[in-house]
ZAMI-521302 format. One record per residue (C-alpha): residue number from 1; residue in three letters; y, z, x. Coordinates in steps of 0.1 Angstrom, whole numbers, always signed. Layout:
N
+-----+------+-------+-------+-------+
| seq | type |    c2 |    c3 |    c1 |
+-----+------+-------+-------+-------+
| NUM |  ALA |     Y |     Z |     X |
...
+-----+------+-------+-------+-------+
END
This chain:
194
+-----+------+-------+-------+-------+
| seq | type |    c2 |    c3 |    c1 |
+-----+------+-------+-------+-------+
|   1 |  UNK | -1374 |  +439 |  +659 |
|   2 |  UNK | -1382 |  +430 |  +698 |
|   3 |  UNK | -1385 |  +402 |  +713 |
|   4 |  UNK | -1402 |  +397 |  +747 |
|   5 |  UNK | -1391 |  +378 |  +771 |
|   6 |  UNK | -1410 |  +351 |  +796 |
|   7 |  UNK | -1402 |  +353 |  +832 |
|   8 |  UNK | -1374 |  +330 |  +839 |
|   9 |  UNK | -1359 |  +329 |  +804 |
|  10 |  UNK | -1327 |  +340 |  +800 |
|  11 |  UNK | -1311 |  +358 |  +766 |
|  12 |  UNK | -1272 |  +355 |  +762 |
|  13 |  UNK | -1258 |  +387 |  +736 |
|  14 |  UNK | -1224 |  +386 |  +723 |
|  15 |  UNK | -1210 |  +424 |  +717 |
|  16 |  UNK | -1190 |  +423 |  +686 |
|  17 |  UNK | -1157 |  +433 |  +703 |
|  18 |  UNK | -1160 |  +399 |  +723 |
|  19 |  UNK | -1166 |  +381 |  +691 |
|  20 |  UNK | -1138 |  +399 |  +673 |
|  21 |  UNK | -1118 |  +389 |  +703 |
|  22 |  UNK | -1125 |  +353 |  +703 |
|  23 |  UNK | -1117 |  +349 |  +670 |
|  24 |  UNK | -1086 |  +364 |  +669 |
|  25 |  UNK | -1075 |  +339 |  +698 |
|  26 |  UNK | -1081 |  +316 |  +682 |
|  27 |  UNK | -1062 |  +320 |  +651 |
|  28 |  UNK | -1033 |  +330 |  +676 |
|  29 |  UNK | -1029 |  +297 |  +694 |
|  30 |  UNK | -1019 |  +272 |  +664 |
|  31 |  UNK |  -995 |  +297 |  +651 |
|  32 |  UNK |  -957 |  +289 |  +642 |
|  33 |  UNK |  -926 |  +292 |  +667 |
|  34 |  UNK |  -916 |  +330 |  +661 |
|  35 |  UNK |  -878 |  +338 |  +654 |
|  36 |  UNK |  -863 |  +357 |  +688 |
|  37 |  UNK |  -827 |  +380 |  +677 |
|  38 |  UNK |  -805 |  +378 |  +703 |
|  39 |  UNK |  -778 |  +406 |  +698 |
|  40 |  UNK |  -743 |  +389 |  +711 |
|  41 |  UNK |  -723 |  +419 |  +707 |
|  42 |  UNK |  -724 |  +458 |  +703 |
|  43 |  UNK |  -693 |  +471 |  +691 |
|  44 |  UNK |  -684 |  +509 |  +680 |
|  45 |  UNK |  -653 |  +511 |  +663 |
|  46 |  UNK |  -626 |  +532 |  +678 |
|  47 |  UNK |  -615 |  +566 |  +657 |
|  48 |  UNK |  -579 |  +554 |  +655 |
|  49 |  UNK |  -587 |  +523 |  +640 |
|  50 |  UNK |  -611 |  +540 |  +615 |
|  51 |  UNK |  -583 |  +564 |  +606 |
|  52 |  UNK |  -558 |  +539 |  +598 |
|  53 |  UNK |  -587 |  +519 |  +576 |
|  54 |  UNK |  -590 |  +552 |  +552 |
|  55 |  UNK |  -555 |  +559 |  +553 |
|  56 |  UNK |  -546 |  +521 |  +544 |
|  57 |  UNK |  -549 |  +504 |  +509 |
|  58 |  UNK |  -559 |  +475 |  +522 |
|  59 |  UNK |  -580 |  +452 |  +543 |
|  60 |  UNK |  -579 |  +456 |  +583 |
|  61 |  UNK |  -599 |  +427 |  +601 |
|  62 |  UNK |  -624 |  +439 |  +625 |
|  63 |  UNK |  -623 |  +414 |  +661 |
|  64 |  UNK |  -658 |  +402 |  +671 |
|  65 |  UNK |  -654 |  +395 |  +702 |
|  66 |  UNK |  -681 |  +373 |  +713 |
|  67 |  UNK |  -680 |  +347 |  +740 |
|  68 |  UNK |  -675 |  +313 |  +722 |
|  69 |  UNK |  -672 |  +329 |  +687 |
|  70 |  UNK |  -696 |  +335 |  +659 |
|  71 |  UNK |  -717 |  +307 |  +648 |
|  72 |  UNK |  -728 |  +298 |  +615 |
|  73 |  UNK |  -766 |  +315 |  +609 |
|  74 |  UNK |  -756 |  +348 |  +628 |
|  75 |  UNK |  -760 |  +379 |  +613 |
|  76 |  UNK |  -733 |  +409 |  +612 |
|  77 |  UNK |  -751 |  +441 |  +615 |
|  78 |  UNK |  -731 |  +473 |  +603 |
|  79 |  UNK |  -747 |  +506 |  +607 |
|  80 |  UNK |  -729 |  +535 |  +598 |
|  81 |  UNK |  -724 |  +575 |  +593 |
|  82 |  UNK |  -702 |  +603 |  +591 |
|  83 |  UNK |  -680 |  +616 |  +564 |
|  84 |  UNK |  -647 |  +609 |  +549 |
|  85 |  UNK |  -625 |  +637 |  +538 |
|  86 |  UNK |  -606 |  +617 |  +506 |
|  87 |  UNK |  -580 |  +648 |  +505 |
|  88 |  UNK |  -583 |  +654 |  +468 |
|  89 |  UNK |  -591 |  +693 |  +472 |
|  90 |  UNK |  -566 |  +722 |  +474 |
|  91 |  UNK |  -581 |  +729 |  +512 |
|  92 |  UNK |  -595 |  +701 |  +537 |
|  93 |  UNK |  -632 |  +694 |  +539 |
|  94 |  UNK |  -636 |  +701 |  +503 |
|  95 |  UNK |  -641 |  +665 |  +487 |
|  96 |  UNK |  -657 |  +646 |  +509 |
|  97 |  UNK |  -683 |  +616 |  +511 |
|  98 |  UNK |  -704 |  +592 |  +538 |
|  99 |  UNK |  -692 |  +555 |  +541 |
| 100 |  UNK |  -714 |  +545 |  +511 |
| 101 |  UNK |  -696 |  +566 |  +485 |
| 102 |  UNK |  -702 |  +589 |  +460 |
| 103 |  UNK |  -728 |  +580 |  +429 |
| 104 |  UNK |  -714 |  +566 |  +405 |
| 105 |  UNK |  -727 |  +591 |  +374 |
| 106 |  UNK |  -710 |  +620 |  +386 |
| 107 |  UNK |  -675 |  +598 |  +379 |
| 108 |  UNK |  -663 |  +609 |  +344 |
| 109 |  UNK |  -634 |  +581 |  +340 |
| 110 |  UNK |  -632 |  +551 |  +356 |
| 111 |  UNK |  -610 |  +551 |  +386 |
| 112 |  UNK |  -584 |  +528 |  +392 |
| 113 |  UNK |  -594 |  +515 |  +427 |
| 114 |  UNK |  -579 |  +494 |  +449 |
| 115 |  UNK |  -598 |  +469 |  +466 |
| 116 |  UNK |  -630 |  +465 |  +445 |
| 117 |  UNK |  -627 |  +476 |  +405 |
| 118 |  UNK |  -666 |  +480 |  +402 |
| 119 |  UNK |  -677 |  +514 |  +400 |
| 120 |  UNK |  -704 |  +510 |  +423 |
| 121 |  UNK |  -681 |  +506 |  +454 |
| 122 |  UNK |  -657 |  +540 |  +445 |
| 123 |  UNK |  -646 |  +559 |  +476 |
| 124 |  UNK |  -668 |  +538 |  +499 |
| 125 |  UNK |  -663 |  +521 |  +536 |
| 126 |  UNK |  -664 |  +478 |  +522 |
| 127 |  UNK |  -670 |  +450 |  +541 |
| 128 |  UNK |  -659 |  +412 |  +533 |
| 129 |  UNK |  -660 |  +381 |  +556 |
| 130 |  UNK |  -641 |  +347 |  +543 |
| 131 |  UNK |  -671 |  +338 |  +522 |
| 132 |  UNK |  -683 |  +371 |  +507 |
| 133 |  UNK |  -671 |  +394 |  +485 |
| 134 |  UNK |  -669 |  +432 |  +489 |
| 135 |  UNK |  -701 |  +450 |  +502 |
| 136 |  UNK |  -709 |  +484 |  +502 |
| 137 |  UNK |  -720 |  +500 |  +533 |
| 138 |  UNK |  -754 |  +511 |  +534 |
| 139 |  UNK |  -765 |  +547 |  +536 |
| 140 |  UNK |  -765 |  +563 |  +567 |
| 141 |  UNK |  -798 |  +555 |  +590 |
| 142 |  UNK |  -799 |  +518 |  +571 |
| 143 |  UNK |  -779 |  +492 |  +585 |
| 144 |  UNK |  -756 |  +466 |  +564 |
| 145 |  UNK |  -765 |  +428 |  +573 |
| 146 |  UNK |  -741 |  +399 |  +562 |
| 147 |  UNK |  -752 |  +364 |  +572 |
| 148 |  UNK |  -722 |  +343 |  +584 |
| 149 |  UNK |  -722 |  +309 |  +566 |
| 150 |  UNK |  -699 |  +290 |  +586 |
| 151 |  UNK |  -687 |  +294 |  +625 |
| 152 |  UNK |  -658 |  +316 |  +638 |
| 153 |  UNK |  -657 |  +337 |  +605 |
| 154 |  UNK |  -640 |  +368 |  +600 |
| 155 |  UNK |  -646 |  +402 |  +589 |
| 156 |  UNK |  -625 |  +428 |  +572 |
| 157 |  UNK |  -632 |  +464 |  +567 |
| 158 |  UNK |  -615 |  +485 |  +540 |
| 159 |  UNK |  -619 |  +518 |  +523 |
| 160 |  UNK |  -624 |  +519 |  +484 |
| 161 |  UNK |  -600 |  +546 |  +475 |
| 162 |  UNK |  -580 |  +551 |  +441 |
| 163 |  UNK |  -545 |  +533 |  +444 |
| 164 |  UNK |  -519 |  +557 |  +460 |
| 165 |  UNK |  -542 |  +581 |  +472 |
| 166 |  UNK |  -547 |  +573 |  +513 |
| 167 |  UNK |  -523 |  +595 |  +524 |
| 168 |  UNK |  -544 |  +625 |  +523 |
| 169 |  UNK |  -574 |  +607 |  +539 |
| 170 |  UNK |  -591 |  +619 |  +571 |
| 171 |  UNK |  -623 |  +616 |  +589 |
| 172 |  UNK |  -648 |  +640 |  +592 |
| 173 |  UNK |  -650 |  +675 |  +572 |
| 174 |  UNK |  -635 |  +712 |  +580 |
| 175 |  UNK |  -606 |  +725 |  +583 |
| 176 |  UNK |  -598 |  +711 |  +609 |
| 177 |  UNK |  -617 |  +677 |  +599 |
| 178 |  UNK |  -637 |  +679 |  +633 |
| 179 |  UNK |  -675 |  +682 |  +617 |
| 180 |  UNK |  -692 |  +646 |  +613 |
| 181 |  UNK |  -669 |  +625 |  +616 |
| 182 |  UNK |  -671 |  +585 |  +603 |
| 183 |  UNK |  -681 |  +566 |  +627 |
| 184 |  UNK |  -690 |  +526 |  +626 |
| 185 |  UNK |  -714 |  +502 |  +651 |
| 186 |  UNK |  -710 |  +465 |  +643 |
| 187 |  UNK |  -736 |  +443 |  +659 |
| 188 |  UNK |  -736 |  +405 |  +662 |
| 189 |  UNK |  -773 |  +392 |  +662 |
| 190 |  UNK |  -779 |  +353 |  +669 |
| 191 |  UNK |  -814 |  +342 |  +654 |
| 192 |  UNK |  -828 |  +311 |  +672 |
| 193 |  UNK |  -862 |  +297 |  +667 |
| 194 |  UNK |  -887 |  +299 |  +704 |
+-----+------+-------+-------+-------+
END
């Protein structure tokens, strides 16, 4: 269909992108005050300290160090990887697993384990703060996140191993136990509303 024009009048087209455009502007400018993360710390654990964690039987508090101290609302971010040599084997590197433990079918008899009894958490890296119980860490490439319910909480790290059994723990696997070892990023990320 055409249209002809007389001389002097003036025709105003709107492309489709510029409507499309429009549109989507203004949908955008009543919108809600978005949540900005604001990471307050970044914190690898030393080797030394993770080698005395699987060696222990018990709980070793992890500092975070952030100016002021943690707030109620932030969130603990624990990513993770590596392996754990638990020492079991007639040679080193033989029985080993990542900080999330093994899966739980392949256990025939139930272990007696020392800082968590449920089967879900056997031979892996926990976490706890004052107002959670035990977590098991997340597999590798997936981070951990505990919300902190109340300000300047603390948070403990401990390995789930059978009672009497850390001696033989190491990081890493080999002979040698230098291939992959565990290692441990803790992030603190404060939420606040822009």
């Amino acid at each position: 269909m055409s249209r002809t024009r007389k001389k002097g009048e003036q025709v105003t087209t709107f492309s489709p992108a510029f409507v499309f455009s429009l549109f989507s502007l203004c949908l955008c400018g009543p919108s809600q005050a978005a949540d900005v993360e604001s990471r307050q710390l970044t914190h690898y654990l030393p080797q030394d300290f993770l080698e005395t964690v699987v060696r222990k039987g018990e709980w070793v508090e992890v500092a975070l160090d952030v100016k002021g101290g943690v707030r109620k609302g932030d969130v603990v971010r624990i990513w993770a990887g590596g392996m754990i040599d638990r020492g079991d084997g007639e040679r080193p590197g033989q029985v080993v697993n990542g900080p999330n433990g093994i899966d739980t079918v392949s256990i025939d008899r139930k272990p007696d384990l020392a800082l968590s009894a449920e089967r879900e958490t056997a031979y892996a890296l926990l976490f706890k703060t004052e107002s959670t119980i035990a977590i098991k860490c997340a597999p590798p490439g997936k981070p951990l996140e505990i919300k902190l319910t109340r300000d300047k909480e603390k948070l403990w790290v401990g390995f789930n191993d059978e009672k009497g059994h850390f001696q033989d723990n190491h990081l890493g696997k080999g002979r040698r136990h230098e291939l992959d070892p565990l290692w441990v990023r803790v992030e603190v990320v404060r939420v606040t509303v822009d």
